[in-house]
C-alpha positions as CSV (number, residue, x, y, z in Angstrom):
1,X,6.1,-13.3,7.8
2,X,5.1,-13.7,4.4
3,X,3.1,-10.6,3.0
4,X,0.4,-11.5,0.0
5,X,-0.2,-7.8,-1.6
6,X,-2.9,-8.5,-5.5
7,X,-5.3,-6.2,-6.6
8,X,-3.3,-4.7,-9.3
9,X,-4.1,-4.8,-12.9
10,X,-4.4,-2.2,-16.1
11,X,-7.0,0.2,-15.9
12,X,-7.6,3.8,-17.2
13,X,-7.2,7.0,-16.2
14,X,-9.6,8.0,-13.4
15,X,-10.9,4.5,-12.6
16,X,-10.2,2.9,-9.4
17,X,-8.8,-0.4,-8.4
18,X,-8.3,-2.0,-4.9
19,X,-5.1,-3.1,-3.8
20,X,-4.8,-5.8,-0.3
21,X,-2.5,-6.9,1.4
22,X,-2.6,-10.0,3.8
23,X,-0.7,-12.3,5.4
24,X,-1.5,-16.1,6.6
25,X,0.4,-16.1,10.4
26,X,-1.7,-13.1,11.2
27,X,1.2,-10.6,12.2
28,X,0.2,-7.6,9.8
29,X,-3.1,-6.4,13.0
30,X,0.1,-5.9,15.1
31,X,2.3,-4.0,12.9
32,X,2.1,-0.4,11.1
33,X,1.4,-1.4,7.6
34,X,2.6,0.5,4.6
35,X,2.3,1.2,1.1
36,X,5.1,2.2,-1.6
37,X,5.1,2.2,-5.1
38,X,8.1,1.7,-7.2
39,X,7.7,2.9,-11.0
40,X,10.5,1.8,-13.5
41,X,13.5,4.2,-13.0
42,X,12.5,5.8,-9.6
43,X,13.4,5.3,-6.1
44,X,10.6,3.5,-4.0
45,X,7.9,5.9,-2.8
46,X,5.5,6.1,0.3
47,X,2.0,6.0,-0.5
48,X,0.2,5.4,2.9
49,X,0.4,3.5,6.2
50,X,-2.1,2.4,8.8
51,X,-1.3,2.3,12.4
52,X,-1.8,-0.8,14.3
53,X,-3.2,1.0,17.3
54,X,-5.4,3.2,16.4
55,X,-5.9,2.7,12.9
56,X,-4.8,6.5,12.4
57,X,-3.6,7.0,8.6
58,X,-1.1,8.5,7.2
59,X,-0.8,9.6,3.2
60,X,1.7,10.2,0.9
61,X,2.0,14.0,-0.5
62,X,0.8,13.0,-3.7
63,X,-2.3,11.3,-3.0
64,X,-4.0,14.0,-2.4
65,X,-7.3,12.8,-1.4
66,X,-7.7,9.5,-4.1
67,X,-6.7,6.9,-2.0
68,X,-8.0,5.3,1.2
69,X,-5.8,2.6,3.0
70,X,-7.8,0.7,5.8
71,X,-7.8,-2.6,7.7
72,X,-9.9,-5.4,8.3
73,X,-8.8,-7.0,11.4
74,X,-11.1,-9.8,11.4
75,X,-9.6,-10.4,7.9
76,X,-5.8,-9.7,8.9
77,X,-5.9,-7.8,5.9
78,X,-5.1,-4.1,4.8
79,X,-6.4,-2.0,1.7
80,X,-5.9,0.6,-0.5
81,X,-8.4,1.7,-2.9
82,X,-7.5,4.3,-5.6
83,X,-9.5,6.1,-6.9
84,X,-9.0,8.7,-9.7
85,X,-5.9,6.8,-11.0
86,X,-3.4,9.1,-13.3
87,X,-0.7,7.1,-15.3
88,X,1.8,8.8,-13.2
89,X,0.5,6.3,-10.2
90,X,1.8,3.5,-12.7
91,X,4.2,1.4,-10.9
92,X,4.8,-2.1,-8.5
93,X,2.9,-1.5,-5.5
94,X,4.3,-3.1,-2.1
95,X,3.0,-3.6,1.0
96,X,5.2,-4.0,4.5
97,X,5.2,-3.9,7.7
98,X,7.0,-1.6,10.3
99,X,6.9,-1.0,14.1
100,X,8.7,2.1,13.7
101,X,7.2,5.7,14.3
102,X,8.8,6.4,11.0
103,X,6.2,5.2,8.8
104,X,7.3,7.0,5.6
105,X,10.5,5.8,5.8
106,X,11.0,2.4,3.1
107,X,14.3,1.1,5.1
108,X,12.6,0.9,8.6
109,X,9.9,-1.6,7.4
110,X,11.0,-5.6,8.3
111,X,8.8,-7.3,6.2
112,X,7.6,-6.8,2.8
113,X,5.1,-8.4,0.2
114,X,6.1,-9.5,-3.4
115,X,4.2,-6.3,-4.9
116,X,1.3,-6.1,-7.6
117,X,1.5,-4.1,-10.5
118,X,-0.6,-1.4,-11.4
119,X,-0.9,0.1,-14.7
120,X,-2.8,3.5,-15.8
121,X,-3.4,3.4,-19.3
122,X,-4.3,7.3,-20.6
């Protein structure tokens, strides 16, 4: 499985951006699909994750309402659009895949993307 996460890019605070993540062999509708961020320094961090079931989402303490992670399963693609972005939320983005219950957790995912950075200019 080879996951394609772009999006990323330099923006200010409180703009938005759009991250996706997709992959070509159409695994990622059959899989939990997360999001974790990794900022320079700092151990990798869950941002959000979409079930593959029921499309129920799940949200990192932090987000706090800014971001929205959702899936397109005609597209076999999943996104997360930020909103209110803080230079705290700078960092490498990644997107993976789990069939775990543990959705939070960054060593029960099997299959991750390459990561797209994202960078909050104050």
């Amino acid at each position: 499985v080879q996951l394609q996460a772009s999006g990323g890019g330099l923006v200010q605070a409180g703009r938005s951006l759009k991250l996706s993540c997709a992959d070509s062999e159409r695994t990622l509708r059959s899989y939990t699909v997360g999001w974790f961020r990794q900022a320079p320094a700092k151990e990798r961090e869950f941002v959000a994750a979409i079930k593959a079931s029921n499309s129920f989402a799940y949200y990192g303490e932090f987000v706090k309402g800014r971001f929205t992670i959702s899936r397109d399963t005609a597209k076999n693609a999943v996104y997360l659009q930020m909103s209110a972005l803080k230079p705290e939320d700078t960092a490498t983005y990644y997107c993976a895949l789990t069939r775990n219950i543990y959705y939070s957790r960054a060593d029960l995912y099997n299959y991750w993307g390459q990561g797209t950075q994202v960078t909050v200019s104050s």
